[in-house]
MMTF fields as JSON, N, C-alpha, C and O atoms, coordinates in Angstrom:
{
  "mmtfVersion": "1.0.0",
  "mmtfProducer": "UNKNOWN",
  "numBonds": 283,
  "numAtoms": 284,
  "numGroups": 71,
  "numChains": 1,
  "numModels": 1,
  "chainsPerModel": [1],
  "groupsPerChain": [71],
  "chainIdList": ["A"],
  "bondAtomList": [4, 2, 8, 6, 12, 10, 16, 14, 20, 18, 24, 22, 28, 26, 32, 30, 36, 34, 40, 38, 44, 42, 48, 46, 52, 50, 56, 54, 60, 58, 64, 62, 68, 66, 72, 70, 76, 74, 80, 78, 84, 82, 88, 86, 92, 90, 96, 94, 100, 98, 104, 102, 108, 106, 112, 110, 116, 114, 120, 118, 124, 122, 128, 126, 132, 130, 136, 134, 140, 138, 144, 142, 148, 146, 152, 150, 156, 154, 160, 158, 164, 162, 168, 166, 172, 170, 176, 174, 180, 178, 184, 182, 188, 186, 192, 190, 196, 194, 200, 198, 204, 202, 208, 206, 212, 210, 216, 214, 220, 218, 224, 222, 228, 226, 232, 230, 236, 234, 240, 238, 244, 242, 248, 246, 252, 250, 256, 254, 260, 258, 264, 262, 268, 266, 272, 270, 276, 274, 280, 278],
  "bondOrderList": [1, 1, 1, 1, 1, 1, 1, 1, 1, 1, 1, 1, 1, 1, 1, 1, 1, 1, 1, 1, 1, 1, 1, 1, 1, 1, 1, 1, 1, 1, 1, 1, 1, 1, 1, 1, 1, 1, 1, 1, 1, 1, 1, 1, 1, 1, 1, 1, 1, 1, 1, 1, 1, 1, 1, 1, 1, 1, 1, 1, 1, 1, 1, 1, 1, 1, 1, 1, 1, 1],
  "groupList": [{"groupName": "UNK", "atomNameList": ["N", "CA", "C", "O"], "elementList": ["N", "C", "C", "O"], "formalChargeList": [0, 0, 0, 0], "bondAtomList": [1, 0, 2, 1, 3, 2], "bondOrderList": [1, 1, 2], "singleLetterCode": "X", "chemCompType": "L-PEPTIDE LINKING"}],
  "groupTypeList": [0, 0, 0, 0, 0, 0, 0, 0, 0, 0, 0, 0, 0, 0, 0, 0, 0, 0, 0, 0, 0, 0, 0, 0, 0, 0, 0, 0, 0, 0, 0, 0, 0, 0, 0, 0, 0, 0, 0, 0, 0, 0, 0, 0, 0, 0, 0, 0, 0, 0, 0, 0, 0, 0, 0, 0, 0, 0, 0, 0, 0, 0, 0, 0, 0, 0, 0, 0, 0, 0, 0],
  "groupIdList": [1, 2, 3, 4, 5, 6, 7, 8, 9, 10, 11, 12, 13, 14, 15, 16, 17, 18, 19, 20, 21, 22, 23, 24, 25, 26, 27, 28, 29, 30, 31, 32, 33, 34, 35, 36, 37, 38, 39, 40, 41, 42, 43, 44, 45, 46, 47, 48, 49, 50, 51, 52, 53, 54, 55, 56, 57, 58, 59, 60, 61, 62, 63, 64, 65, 66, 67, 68, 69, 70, 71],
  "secStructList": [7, 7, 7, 7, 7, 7, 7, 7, 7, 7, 3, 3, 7, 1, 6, 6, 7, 3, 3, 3, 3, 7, 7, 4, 4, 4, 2, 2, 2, 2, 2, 2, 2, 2, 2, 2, 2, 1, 7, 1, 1, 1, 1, 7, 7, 2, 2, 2, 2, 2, 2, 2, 2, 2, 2, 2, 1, 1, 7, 7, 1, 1, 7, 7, 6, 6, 7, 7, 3, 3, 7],
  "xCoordList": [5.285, 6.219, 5.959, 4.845, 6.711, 7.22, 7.243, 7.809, 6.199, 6.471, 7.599, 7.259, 8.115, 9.504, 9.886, 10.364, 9.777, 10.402, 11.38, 11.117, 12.717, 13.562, 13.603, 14.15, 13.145, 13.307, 12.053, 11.086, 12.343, 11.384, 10.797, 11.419, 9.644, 9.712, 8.903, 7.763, 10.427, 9.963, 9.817, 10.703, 8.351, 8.821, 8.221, 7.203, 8.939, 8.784, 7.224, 7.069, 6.547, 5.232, 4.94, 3.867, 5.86, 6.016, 5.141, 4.491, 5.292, 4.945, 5.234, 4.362, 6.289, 6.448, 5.873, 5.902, 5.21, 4.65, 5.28, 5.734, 5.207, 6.708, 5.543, 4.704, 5.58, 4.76, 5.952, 7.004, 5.858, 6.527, 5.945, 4.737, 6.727, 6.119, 6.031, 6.45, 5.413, 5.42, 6.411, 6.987, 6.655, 7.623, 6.809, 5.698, 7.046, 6.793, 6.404, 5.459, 7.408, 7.142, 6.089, 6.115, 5.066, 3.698, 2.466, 1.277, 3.052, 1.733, 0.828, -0.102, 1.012, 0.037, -0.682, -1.725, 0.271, -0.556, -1.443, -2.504, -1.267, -1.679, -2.969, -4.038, -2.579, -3.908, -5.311, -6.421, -4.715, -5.464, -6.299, -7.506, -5.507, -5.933, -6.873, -7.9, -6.802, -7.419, -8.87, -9.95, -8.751, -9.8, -10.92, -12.119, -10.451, -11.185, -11.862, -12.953, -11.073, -11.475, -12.29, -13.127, -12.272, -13.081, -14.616, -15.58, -14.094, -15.732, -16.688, -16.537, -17.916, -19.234, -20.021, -21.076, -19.273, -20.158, -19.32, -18.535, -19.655, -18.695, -17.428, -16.549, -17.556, -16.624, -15.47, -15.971, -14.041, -13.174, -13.736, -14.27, -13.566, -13.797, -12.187, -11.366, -12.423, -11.76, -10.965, -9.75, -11.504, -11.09, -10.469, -9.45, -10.738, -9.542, -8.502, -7.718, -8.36, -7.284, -6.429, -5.296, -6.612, -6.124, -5.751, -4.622, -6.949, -5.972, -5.005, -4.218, -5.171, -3.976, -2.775, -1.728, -2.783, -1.643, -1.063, 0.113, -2.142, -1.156, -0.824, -0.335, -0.982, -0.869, 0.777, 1.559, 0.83, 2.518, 3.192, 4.256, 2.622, 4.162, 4.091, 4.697, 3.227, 3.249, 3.913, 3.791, 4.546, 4.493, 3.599, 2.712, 3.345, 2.357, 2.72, 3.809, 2.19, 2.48, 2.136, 2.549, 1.597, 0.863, 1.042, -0.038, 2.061, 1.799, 3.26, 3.583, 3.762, 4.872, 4.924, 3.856, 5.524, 5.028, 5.556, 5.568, 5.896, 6.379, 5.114, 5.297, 4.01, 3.379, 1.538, 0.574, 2.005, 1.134, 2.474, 3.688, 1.104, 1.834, 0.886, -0.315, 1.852, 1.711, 1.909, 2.772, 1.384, 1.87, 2.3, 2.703],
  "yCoordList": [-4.584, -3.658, -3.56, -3.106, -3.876, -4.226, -2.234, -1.407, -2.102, -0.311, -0.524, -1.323, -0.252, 0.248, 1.452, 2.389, 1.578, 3.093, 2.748, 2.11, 3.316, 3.23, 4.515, 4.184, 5.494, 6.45, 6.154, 5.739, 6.583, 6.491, 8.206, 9.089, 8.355, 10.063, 10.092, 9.917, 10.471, 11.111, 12.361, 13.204, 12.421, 14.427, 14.294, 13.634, 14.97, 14.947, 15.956, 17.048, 15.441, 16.274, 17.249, 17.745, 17.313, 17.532, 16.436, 15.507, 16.777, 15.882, 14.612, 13.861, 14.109, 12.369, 11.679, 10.45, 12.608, 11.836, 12.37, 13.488, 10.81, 11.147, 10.67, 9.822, 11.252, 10.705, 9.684, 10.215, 8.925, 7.878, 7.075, 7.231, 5.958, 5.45, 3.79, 3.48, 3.172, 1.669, 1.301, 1.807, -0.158, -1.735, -2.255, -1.834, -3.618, -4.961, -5.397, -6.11, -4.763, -4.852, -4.087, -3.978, -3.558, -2.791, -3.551, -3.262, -4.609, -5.657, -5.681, -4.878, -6.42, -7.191, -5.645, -5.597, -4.76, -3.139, -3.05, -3.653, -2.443, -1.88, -2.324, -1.723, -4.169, -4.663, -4.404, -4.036, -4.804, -5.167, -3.426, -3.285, -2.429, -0.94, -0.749, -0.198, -1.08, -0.884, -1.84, -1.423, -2.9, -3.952, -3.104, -3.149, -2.401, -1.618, -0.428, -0.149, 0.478, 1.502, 1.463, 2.365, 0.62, 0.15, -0.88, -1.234, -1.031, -2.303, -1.385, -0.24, -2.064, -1.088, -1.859, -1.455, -2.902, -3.12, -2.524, -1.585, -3.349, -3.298, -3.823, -3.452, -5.236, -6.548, -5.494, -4.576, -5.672, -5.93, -6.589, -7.697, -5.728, -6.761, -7.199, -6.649, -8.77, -9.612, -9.271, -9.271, -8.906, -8.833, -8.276, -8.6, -6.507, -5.638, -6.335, -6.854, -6.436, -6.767, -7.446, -6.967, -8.979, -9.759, -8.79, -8.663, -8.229, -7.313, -6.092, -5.565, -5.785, -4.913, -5.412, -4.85, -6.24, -7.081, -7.872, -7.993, -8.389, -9.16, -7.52, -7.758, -6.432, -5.387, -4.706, -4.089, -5.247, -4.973, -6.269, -6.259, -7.399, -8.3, -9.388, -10.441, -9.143, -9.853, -9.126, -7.913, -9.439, -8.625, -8.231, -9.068, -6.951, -6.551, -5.987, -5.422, -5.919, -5.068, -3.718, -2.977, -3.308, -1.546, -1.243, -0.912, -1.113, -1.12, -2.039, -3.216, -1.156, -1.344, -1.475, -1.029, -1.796, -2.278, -0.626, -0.537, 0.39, 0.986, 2.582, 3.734, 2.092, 3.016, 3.512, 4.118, 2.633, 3.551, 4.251, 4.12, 5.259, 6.546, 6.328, 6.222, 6.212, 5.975, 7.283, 8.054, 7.55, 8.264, 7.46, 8.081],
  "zCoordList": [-20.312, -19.721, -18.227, -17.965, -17.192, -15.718, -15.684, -16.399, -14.314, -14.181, -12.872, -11.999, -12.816, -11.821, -10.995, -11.633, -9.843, -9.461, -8.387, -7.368, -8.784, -7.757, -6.255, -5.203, -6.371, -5.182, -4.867, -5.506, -3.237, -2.377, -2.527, -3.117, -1.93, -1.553, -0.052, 0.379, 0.512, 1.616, 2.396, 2.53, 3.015, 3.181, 4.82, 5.026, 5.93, 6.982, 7.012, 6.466, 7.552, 7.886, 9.289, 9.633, 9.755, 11.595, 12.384, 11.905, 13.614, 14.543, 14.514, 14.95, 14.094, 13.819, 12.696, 12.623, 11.582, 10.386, 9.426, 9.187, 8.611, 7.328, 6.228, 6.533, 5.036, 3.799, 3.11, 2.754, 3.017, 2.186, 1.246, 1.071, 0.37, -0.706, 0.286, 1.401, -0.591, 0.297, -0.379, -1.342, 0.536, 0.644, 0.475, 0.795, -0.214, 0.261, 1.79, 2.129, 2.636, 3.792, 4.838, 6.064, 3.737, 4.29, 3.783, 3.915, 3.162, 2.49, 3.527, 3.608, 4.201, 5.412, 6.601, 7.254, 6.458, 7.434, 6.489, 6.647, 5.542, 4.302, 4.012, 4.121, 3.386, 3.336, 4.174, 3.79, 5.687, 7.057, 6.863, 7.058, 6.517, 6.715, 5.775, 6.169, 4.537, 3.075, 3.258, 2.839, 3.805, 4.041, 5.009, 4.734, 6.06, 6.713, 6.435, 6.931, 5.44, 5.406, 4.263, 4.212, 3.283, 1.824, 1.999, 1.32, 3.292, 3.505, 3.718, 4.143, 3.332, 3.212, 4.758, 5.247, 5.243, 6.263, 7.247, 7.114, 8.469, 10.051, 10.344, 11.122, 9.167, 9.013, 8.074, 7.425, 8.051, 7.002, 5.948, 5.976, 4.853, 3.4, 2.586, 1.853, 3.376, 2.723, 1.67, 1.862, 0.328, -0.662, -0.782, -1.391, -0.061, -0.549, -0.097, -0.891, 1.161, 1.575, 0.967, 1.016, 0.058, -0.615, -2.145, -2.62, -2.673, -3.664, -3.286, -4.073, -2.14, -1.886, -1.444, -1.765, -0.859, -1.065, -2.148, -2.491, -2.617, -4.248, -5.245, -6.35, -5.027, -5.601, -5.314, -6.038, -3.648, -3.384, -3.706, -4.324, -3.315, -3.305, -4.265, -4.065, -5.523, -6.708, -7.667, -7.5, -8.575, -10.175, -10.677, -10.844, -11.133, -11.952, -12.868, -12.764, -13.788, -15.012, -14.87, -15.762, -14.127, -13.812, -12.801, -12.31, -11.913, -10.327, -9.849, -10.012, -9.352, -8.674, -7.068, -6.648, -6.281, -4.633, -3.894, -2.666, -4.614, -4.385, -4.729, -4.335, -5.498, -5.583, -5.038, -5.507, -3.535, -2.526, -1.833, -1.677, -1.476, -0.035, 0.722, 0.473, 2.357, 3.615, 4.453, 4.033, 5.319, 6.51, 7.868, 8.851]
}
């Protein structure tokens, strides 16, 4: 079973920050961000990055490209 969500949710936060759901088209921020903030060293860890991206712009069976939230 393919999980699916069609609405986005967005809620204005003031000052220019909006909470939203991801795109496809946040793969490569997302990753690059997740790689940084998850590494235990100084370096980006690689890995997340590559699973957070095959997490938006692959098929998954649990996980839709639509279910991280961004600011």
């Amino acid at each position: 079973m393919q999980v699916t969500h069609t609405a986005e949710i967005i809620r204005d936060l003031g000052d220019g920050l909006v909470l939203r759901r991801t795109t496809p088209a946040d793969a490569d921020a997302l990753a690059a961000f997740n790689s940084r903030l998850h590494s235990q060293r100084e370096e980006p860890d690689l890995r997340i990055g590559v699973w957070t991206r095959a997490l938006i712009a692959r098929p998954h069976p649990t996980f839709a490209p639509n279910d991280f939230t961004v600011v």
